[in-house]
VEXDREN-2710 file (C-alpha; in Angstrom, 1 decimal):
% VEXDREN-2710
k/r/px/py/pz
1/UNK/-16.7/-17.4/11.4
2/UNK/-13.6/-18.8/13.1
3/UNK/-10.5/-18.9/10.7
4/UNK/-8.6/-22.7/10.6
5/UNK/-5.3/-20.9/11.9
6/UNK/-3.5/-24.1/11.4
7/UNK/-4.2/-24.1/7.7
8/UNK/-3.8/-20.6/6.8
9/UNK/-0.2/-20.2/9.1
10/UNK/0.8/-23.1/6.3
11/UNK/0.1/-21.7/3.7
12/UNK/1.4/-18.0/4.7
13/UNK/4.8/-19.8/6.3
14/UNK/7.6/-18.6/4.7
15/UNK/6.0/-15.9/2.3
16/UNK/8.4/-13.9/1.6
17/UNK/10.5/-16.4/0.9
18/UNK/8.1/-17.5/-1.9
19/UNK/6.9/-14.2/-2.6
20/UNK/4.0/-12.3/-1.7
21/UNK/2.8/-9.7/-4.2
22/UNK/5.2/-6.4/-2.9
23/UNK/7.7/-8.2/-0.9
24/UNK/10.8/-7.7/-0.5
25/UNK/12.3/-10.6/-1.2
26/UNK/10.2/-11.2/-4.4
27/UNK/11.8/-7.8/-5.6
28/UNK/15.1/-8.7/-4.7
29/UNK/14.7/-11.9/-6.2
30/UNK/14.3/-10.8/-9.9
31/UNK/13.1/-7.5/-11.3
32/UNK/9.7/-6.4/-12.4
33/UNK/8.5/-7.3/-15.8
34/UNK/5.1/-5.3/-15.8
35/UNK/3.1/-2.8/-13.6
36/UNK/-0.7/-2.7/-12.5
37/UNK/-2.2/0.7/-11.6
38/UNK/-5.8/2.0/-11.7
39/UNK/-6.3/5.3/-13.0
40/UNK/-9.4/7.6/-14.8
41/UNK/-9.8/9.1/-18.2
42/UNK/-10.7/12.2/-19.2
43/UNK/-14.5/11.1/-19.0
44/UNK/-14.2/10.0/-15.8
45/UNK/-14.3/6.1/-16.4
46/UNK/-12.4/4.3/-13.6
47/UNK/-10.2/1.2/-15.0
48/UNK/-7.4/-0.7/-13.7
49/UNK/-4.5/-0.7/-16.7
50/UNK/-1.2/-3.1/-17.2
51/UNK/1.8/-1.6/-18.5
52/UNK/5.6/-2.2/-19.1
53/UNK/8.0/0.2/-17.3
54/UNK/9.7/1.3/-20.4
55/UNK/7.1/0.4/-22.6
56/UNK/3.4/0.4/-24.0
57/UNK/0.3/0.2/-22.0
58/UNK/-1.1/-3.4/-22.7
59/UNK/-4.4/-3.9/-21.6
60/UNK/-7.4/-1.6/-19.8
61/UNK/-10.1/-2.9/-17.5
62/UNK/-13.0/-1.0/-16.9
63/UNK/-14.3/-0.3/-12.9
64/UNK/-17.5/-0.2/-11.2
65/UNK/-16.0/2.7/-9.3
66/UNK/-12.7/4.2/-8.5
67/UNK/-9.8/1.4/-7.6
68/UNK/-7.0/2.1/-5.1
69/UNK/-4.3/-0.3/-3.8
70/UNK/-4.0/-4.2/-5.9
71/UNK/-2.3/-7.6/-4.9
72/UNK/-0.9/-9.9/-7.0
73/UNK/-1.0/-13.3/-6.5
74/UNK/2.0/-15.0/-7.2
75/UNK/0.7/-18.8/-7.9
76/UNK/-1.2/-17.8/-10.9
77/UNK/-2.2/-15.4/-13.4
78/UNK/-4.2/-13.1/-11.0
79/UNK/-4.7/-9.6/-9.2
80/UNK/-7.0/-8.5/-7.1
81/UNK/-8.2/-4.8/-7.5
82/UNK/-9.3/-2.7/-3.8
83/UNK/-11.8/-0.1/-4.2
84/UNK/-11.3/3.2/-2.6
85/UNK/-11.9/3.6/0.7
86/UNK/-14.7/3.5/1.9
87/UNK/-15.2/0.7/-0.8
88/UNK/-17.4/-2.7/-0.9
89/UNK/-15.8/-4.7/-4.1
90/UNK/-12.9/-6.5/-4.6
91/UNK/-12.6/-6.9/-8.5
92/UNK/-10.8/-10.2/-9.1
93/UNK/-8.9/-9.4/-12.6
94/UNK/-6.8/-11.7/-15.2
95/UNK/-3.6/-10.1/-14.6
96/UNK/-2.7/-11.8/-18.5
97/UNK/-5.2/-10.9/-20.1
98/UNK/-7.3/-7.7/-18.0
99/UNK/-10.2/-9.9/-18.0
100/UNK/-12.5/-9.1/-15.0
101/UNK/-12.8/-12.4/-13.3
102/UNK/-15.4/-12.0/-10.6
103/UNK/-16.3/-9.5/-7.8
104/UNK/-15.7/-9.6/-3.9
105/UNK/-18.9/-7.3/-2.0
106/UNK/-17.9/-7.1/1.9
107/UNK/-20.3/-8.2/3.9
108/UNK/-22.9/-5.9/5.6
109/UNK/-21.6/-3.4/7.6
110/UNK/-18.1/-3.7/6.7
111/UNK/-16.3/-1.9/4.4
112/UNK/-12.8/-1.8/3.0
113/UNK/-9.8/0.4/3.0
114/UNK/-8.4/-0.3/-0.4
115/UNK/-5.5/-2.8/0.2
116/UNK/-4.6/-6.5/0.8
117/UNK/-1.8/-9.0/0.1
118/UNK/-2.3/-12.9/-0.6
119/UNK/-0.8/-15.7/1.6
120/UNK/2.5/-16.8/-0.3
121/UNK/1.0/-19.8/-1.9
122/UNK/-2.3/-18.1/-3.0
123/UNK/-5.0/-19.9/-1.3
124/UNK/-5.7/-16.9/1.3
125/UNK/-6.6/-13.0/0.3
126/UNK/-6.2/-10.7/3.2
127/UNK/-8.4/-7.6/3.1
128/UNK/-8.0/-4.2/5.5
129/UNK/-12.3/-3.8/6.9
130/UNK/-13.9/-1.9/9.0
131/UNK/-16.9/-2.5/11.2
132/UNK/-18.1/0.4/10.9
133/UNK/-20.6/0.4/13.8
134/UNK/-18.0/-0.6/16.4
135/UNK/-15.1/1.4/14.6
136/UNK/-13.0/-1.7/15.5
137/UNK/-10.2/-2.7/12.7
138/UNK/-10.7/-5.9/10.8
139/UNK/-8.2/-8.4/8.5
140/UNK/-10.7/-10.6/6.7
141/UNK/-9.7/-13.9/5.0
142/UNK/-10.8/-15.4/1.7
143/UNK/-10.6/-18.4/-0.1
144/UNK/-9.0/-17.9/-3.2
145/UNK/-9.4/-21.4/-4.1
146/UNK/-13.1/-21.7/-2.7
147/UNK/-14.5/-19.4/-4.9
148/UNK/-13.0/-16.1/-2.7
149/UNK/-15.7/-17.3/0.2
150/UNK/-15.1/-15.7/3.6
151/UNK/-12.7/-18.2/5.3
152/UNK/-12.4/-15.9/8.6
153/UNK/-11.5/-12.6/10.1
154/UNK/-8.9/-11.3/13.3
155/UNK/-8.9/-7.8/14.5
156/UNK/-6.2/-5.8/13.0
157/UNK/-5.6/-4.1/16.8
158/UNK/-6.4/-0.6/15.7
159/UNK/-9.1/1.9/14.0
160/UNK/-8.7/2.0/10.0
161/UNK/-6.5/-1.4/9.0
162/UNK/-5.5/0.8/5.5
163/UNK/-2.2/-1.1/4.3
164/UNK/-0.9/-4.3/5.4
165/UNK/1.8/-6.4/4.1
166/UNK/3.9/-9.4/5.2
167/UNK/7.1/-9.9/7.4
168/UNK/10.1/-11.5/6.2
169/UNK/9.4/-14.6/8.9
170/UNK/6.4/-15.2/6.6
171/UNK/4.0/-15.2/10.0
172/UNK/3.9/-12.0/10.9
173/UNK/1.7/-9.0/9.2
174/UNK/2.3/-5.2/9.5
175/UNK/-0.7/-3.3/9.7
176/UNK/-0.9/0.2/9.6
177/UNK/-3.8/1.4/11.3
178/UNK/-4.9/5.3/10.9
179/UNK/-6.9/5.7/13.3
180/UNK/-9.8/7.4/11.5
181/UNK/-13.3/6.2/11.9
182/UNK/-15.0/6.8/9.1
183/UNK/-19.2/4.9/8.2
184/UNK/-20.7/5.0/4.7
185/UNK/-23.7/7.0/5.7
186/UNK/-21.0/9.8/5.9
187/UNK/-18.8/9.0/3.0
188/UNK/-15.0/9.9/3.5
189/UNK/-15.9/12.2/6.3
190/UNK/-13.7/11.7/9.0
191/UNK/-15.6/11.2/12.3
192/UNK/-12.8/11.0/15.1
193/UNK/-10.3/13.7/14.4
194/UNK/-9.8/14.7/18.1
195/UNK/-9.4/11.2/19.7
196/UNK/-7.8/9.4/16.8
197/UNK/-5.3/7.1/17.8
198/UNK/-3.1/5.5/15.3
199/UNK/-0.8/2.9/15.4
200/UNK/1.2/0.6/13.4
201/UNK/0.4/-3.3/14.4
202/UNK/2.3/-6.4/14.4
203/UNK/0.1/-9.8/14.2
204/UNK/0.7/-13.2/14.6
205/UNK/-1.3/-14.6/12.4
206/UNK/-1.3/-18.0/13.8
207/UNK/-3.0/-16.3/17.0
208/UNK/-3.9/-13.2/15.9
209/UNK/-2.2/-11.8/18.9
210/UNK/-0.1/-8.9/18.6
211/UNK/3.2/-8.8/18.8
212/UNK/4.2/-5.0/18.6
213/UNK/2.4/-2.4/18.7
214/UNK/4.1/0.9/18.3
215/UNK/3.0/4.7/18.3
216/UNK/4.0/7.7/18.1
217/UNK/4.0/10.7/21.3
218/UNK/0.6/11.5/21.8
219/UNK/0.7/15.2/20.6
220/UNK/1.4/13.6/16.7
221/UNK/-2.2/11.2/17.4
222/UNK/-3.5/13.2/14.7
223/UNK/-0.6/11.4/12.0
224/UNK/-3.2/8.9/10.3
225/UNK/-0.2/5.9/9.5
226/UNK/-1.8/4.8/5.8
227/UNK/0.9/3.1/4.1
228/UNK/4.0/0.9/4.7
229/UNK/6.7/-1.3/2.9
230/UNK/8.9/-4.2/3.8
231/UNK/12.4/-4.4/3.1
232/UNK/14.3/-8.1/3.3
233/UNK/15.5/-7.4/6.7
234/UNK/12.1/-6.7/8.2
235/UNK/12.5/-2.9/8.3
236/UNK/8.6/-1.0/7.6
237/UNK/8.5/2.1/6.2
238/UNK/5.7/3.3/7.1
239/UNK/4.5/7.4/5.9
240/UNK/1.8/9.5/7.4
241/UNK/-1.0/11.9/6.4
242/UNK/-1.4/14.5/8.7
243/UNK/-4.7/15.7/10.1
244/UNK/-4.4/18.8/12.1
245/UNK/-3.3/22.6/11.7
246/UNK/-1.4/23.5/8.5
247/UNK/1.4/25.2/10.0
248/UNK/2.5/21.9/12.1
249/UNK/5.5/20.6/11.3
250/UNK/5.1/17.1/11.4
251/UNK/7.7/14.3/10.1
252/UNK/5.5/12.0/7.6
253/UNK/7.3/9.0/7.0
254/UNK/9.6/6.7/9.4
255/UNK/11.1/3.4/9.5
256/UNK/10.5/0.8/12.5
257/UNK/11.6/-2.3/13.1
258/UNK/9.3/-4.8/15.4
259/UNK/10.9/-4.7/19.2
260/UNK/13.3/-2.1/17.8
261/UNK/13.2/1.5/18.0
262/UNK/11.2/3.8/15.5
263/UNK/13.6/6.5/13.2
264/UNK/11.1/9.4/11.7
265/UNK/13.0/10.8/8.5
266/UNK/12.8/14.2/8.1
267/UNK/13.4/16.2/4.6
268/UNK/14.9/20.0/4.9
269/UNK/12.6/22.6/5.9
270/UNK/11.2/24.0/2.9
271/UNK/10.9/20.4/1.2
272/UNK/8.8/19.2/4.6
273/UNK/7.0/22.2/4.4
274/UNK/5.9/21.6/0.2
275/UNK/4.5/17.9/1.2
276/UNK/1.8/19.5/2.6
277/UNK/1.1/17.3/5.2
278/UNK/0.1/14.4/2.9
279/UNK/2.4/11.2/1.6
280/UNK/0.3/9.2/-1.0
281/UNK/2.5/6.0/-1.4
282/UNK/5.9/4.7/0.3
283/UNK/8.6/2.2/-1.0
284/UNK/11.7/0.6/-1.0
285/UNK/14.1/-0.4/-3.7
286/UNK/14.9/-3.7/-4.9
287/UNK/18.3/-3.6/-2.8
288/UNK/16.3/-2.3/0.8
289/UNK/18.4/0.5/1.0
290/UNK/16.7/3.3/0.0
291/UNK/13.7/4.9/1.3
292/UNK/10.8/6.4/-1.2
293/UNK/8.0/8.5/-0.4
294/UNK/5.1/10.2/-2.8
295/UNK/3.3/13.7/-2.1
296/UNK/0.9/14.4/-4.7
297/UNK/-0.3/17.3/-3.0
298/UNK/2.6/18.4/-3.0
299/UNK/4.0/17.8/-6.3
300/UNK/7.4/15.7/-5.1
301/UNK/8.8/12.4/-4.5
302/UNK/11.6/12.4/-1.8
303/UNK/14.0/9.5/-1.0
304/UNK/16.1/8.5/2.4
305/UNK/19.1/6.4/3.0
306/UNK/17.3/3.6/5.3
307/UNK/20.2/2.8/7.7
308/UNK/20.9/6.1/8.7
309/UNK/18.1/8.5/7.7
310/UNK/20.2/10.6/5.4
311/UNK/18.1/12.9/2.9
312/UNK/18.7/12.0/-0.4
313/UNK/16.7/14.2/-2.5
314/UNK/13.5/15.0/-4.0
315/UNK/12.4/15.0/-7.6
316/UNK/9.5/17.3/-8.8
317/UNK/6.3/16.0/-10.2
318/UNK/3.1/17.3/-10.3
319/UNK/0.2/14.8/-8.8
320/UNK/2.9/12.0/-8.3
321/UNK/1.7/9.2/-6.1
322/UNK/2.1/5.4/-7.6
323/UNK/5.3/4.3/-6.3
324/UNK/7.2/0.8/-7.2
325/UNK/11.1/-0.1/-7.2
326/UNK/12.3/-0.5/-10.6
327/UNK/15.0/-3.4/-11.6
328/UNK/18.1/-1.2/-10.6
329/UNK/19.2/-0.5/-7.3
330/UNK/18.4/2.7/-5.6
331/UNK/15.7/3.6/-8.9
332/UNK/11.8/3.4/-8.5
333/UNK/8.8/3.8/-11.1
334/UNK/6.1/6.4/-10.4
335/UNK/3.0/7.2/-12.2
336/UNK/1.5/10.4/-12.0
337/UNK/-1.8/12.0/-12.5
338/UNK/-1.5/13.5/-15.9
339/UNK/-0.8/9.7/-17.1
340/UNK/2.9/10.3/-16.7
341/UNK/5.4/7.1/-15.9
342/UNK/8.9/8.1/-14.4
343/UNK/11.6/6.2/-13.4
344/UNK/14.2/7.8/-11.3
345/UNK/17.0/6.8/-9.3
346/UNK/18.3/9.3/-6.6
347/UNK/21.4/7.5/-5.5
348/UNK/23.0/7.6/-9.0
349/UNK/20.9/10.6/-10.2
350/UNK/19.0/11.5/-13.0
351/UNK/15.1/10.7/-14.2
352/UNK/13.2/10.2/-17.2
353/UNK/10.2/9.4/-18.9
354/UNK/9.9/5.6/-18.9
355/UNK/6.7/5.9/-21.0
356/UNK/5.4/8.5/-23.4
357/UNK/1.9/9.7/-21.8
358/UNK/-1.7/8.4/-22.5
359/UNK/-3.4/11.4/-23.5
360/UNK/-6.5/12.1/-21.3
361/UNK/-5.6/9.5/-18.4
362/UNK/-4.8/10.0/-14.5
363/UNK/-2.9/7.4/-12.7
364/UNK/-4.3/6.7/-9.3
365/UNK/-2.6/6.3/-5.7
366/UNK/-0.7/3.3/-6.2
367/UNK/1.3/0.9/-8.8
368/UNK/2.4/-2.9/-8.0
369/UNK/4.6/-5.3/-9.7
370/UNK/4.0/-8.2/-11.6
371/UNK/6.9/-10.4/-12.0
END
């Protein structure tokens, strides 16, 4: 199915300037009212909840199966919930009122990777797939106004399209491929360990051409690139999972610029070294300035100047991974997985509970902002 480029590059132009779900832009543009994360109970019941930052937990949807990453869609009351990899629903959710709208099932032998964005106006969903036979990386497109039917597809130039989100130009997306090939008929077993090849991609969407492709040397091809964030002057943070020997030491998150050149940002030594090899979620603040990054392994959060790369500490939490910027400059929301909301700003210093903790629930990976 060929994708009318024409249409969809018109209704993508000038997202960020509109807002897609996590852009930058949106978040500079007025602060977050609410936050969506999924998460499990205590009786292992998968859900995706809505909750205010500083506030109660306001509605619960149940799952068919665990969620992952979510996209809001700006032009109406609606959210669109990503299985866990490797996933086959999209669960299409009443961001007002938690009701579950209608499912997306990928289409045989695809599957997806637990993220997407929607075009700025809301017609288009994009979805991270695999074809899982080929191993090639996949963006789908779907209608959101025809009923979420599959409007087209163009490769996402890489193995394992996990996160993608938009440029500030509003035509270009950032896709962070892992590298891993991974098939249902093995579950999350990585297949391609030794020859993985990650990369973090640049598309014209209008063309579906590449425009940047960058990677890192070729002894770090086993740093699986899984999550990114866009700041309003097109900086990516992108951060790393790291698949080889435990006593590497690896950086695990970096900041790139398309055409420009690629600044890894290390923690101190024994911080790098209690990461354990694994960040969960990355983000920047509402101003673009500061750098966030999640290890649940772990048990920390740690935070960067972006311009110059300067450390700026790390707060302890055990099984933190959701990440979003909170209203203030330089402060972020995280969710944990003992049901735990923080909010914590590392420029000014200090953290605290934003919420008081739902007894028997885990937060999942990943939290996104309703505005």
């Amino acid at each position: 199915m060929t994708l009318n480029r024409r249409r969809f590059l018109s209704a993508a132009g000038g997202a960020l300037a509109c807002g897609v779900w996590i852009g930058p832009i949106a978040q500079a543009a007025q602060p977050p009212r609410h936050i969506l994360s999924c998460g499990t109970d205590k009786d292992k019941n998968h859900f995706v909840a809505r909750f205010d930052p500083s506030g109660p937990l306001l509605w619960r949807q149940p799952l068919p199966g665990r969620g992952h990453g979510i996209a809001v869609r700006r032009s109406g009351s609606v959210a669109a919930v990503f299985a866990r990899r490797p996933g086959t629903y999209v669960g299409i959710i009443d961001s007002d009122t938690g009701q579950r709208v209608m499912d997306i099932t990928s289409p045989q032998g695809r599957h997806y990777y637990g993220h997407g964005v929607y075009s700025a106006d809301g017609r288009y969903l994009l979805a991270g797939e695999n074809d899982y036979e080929s191993g090639d990386g996949v963006v789908a497109v779907y209608d959101a106004v025809d009923g979420y039917k599959r409007a087209g597809e163009f490769p996402s130039h890489g193995t394992g399209p996990h996160q993608i989100a938009w440029l500030p130009d509003g035509k270009t997306l950032a896709i962070a491929n892992g590298g891993i090939r991974t098939h249902p008929d093995h579950g999350r077993t990585k297949l391609n360990l030794d020859s993985m090849r990650p990369n973090l991609a640049f598309v014209d969407v209008a063309s579906g051409q590449a425009v940047d492709v960058m990677e890192l040397e070729p002894g770090w091809h086993q740093l699986s690139i899984r999550h990114i964030a866009v700041n309003v002057s097109g900086d990516v943070a992108f951060a790393m999972q790291f698949q080889g020997g435990k006593s590497a030491k690896v950086p695990l998150v970096g900041v790139h610029r398309p055409g420009g050149p690629t600044r890894l940002l290390r923690a101190p030594g024994p911080i790098e070294r209690k990461l354990r090899h694994y960040i969960g979620s990355v983000a920047f603040d509402t101003s673009g300035r500061v750098v966030a990054a999640t290890a649940p392994r772990g048990g920390l959060a740690v935070f960067w100047n972006a311009a110059d790369g300067r450390f700026l500490g790390h707060l302890k939490a055990r099984d933190v991974c959701g990440l979003a910027p909170a209203a203030e400059p330089g402060a972020f929301v995280l969710t944990t997985g003992d049901g735990t909301v923080l909010r914590h700003n590392p420029v000014r210093g200090g953290s605290r509970p934003a919420t008081t903790p739902v007894g028997g629930m885990h937060w999942d990976n990943h939290a996104a902002i309703l505005f």
